[in-house]
Residue, then its C-alpha position, 0 to 999 in steps of 0.5 A: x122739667x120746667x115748661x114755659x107756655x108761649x101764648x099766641x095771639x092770632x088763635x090757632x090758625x095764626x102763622x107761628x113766629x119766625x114763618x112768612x105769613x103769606x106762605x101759608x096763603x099762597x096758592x090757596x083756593x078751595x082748600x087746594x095746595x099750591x102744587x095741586x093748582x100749579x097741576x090744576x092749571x097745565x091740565x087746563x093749557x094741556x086741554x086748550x092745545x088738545x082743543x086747538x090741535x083737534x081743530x087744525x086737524x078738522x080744518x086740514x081734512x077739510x083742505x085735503x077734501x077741498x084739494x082732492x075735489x077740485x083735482x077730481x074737476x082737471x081734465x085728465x090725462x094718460x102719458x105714453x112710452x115707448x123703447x125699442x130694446x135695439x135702439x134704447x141707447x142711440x134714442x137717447x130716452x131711457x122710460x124713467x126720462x121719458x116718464x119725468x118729462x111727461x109728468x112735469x108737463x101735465x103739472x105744468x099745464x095743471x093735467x090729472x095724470x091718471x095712467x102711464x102707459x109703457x111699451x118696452x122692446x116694441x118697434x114703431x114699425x107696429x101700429x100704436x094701437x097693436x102694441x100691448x100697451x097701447x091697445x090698454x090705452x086705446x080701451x082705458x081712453x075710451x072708458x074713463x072721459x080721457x082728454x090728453x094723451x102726452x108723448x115725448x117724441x112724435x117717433x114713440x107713436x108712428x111709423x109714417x105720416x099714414x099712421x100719424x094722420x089715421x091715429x090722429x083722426x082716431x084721437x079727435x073722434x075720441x075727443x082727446x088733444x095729442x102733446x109732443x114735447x119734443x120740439x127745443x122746448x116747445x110742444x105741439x098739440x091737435x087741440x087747435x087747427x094750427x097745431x094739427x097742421x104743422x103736426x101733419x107737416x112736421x110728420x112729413x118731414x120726419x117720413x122723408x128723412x126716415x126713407x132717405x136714411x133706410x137708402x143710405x143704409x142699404x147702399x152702404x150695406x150693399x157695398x159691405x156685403x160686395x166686399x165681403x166685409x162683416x156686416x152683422x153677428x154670425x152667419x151659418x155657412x161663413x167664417x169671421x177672419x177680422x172684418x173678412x166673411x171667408x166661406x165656410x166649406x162644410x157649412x155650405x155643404x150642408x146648405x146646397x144638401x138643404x136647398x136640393x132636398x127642399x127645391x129639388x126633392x119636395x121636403x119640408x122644412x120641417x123634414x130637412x131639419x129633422x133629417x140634420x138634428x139625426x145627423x148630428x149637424x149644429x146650427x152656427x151657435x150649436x142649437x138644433x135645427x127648427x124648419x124655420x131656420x131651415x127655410x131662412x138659410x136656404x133663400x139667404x142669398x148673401x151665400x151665392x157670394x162664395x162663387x169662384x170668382x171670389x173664393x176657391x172651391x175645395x177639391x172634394x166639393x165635385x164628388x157631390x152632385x147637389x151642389x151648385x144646382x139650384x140657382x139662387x133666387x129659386x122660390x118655387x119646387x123645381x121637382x129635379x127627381x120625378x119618380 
């Protein structure tokens, strides 16, 4: 076969015939292809980002550093909450309400809220710092340079201007401001005299109209209870028929059998109960008899209501010579059986 020997003019590195000539050129370097320098550039991007992402990361650390110190330098705060179980919903502030509203405050005045301190099921009848929770706060104020205590309602710390004036003193020894954020939007603190004063009034105020509401109260209970009306849950010794409290006659047989037993035979409390519990009687609910449910029912003296004059006594309550002896209003061992 007849081969025929092209000659080539630009040597052997000369680009063949038909081919670009720069293909073969682009891209070169160092002896490196194209694709390797393509690689050779986004590992470099890919370095300069890691150096750039390195470096934002050092400067957000450093922010972080910076915030968390000058957070360190805010007076500190502690917010305090308080629910009685009986009136949660007629008070009106669940703990998470109250928990809300404290905090906001202490960002809005740019407080550190440190600790909250929460006393569930606890009467206002009960000095704050008797309370569990309010004798740990008393202590946590005391050992780490508290300077605000922040409350909703006046109500959640005292139970009288007495309470209120005492606490306060208490607090200004200790150097910490008392905030209440209870007034139409508007809060009230002892770090300034104007504060202290009108906190001293307002306390007043609220200590009238707590007494005034408690005289209320009793007058409407007395007439209640004059009516034989229902009043509260069960009663030993009374029968519920609607709103009507009719006596019920075995019940207070067993209450005149309690009251000779105590004021006339010199037995404990804690004898009588027992002397029931082996008899078989039932407290109203049908638990045992305790010396000091016993005690409660034989000075109640709702149950001098089921006198003649409004109920009708069966026929065999004569056949036993205890009842009616002992005048209600007793207190002291009458000693009807000396041996």
């Amino acid at each position: 076969m007849l081969r025929l020997a092209v000659p080539h003019s630009g040597g052997e590195n000369a680009p063949v015939s038909g081919q670009n000539p720069t293909a073969g050129t682009v891209g070169l370097i160092d002896g490196n292809t194209g694709a390797n320098q393509s690689n050779s550039n986004r590992n470099s991007a890919s370095r300069n980002s890691v150096t750039r992402s390195a470096t934002t990361y050092k400067e957000k650390l450093s922010n972080v550093g910076m915030s968390e110190k000058q957070n360190e330098d805010l007076p500190k705060a502690v917010i305090y909450v308080r629910v009685s179980k009986k009136k949660q919903a007629e008070e009106g502030y669940s703990v998470d309400a109250q928990k809300t509203n404290c905090k906001n405050y202490t960002r809005l005045k740019n407080y550190r809220l440190v600790k909250k301190f929460v006393d569930e099921g606890v009467s206002a009848t009960t000095h704050l710092w008797k309370r569990p929770a309010g004798k740990a706060m008393k202590n946590y104020i005391q050992k780490h340079d508290i300077k605000h205590l922040v409350v909703v309602k006046m109500d959640r710390l005292f139970r009288n201007v007495q309470d209120l004036l005492s606490t306060i003193d208490e607090l200004e020894e200790m150097n910490v401001g008392l905030h209440l954020l209870e007034f139409n939007g508007q809060t009230l603190d002892t770090t300034s005299a104007m504060g202290r004063f009108f906190l001293t009034v307002i306390g007043g105020i609220a200590e009238l109209e707590s007494g005034q509401i408690s005289e209320r109260t009793k007058v409407v209970m007395k007439h209640i209870k004059d009516k034989n009306k229902r009043f509260t849950g069960e009663i030993y010794g009374w029968n519920c028929k609607g709103d009507d409290l009719t006596p019920n006659w075995h019940e207070q047989h067993l209450i005149d059998y309690m009251r000779d037993l105590y004021f006339g035979h010199g037995c404990s409390g804690y004898r009588i109960s027992k002397i029931l519990n082996e008899l078989g009687e039932k407290g109203k609910l049908g638990g045992i008899w305790r010396s000091s449910t016993v005690l409660r029912t034989i000075n109640y003296e709702f149950h001098k209501n089921r006198d003649d004059k409004k109920f009708t006594k069966p026929d065999w309550w004569i056949d036993a010579p205890f009842h009616d002896t002992i005048p209600w209003g007793t207190t002291d061992f009458l000693n009807l059986y000396p041996s």
